[in-house]
C-alpha positions in Angstrom: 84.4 102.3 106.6 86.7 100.4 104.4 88.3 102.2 101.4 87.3 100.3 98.3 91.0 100.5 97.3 92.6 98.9 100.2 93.1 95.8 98.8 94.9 96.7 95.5 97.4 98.3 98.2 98.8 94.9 99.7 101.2 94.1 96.8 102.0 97.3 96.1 105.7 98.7 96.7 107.1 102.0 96.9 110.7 103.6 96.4 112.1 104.6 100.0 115.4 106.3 100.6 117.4 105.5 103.6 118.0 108.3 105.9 121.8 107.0 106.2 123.2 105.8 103.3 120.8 107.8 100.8 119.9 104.4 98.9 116.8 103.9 97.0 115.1 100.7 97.2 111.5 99.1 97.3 109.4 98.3 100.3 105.5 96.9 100.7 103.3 99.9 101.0 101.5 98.3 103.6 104.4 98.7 105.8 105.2 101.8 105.0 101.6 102.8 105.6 101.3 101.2 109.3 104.6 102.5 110.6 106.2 99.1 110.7 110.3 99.1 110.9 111.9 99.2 107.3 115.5 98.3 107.1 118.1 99.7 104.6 119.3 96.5 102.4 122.6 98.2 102.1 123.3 100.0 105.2 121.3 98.0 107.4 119.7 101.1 109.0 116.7 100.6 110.5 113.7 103.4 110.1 109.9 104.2 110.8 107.7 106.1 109.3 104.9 108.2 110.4 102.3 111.0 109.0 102.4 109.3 106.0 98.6 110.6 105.0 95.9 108.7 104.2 94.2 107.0 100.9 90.9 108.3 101.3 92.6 112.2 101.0 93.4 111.2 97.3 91.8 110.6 94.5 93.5 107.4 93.3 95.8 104.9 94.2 98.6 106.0 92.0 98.5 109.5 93.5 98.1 108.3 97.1 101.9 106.0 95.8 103.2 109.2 94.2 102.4 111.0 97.8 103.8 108.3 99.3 107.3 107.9 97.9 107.7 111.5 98.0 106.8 111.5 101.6 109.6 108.7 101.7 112.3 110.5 99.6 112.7 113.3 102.0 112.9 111.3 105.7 114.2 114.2 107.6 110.5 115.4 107.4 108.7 111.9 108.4 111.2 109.0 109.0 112.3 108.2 113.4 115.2 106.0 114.1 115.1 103.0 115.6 117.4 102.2 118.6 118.4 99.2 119.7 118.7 100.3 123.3 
């Protein structure tokens, strides 16, 4: 079943913090949502995240963002680094 939201979702952005460097910056929510690798525009750090949740367990898109970025704000809880191994 496909959430009748999901589209407005593809230009969306969302405030990430690197798990480094601690900078704030903006990333496609889209990416954020389907683990794809983020990297740091200052640090270069590269990150993933996971358990991010879901938009069908909120009731709108802007609370399913505000989840988001403070999912994103704390990434000791949800972010893995990437090695280059």
């Amino acid at each position: 079943m496909t959430n009748p939201h999901a589209h407005e979702l593809e230009a969306r952005k969302v405030r990430v913090r690197c798990t480094e460097c601690r900078t704030t910056f903006h990333e496609r929510l889209n990416r954020i949502m389907h683990g794809d690798r983020v990297r740091c525009p200052t640090c270069h750090n590269e990150m993933r995240f996971h358990n991010i949740g879901h938009i069908h367990e909120h009731e709108s898109v802007e609370a399913f963002i505000h989840h988001v970025e403070q999912r994103t704000a704390h990434p000791h809880f949800t972010v893995a680094h990437i090695d280059d191994d």
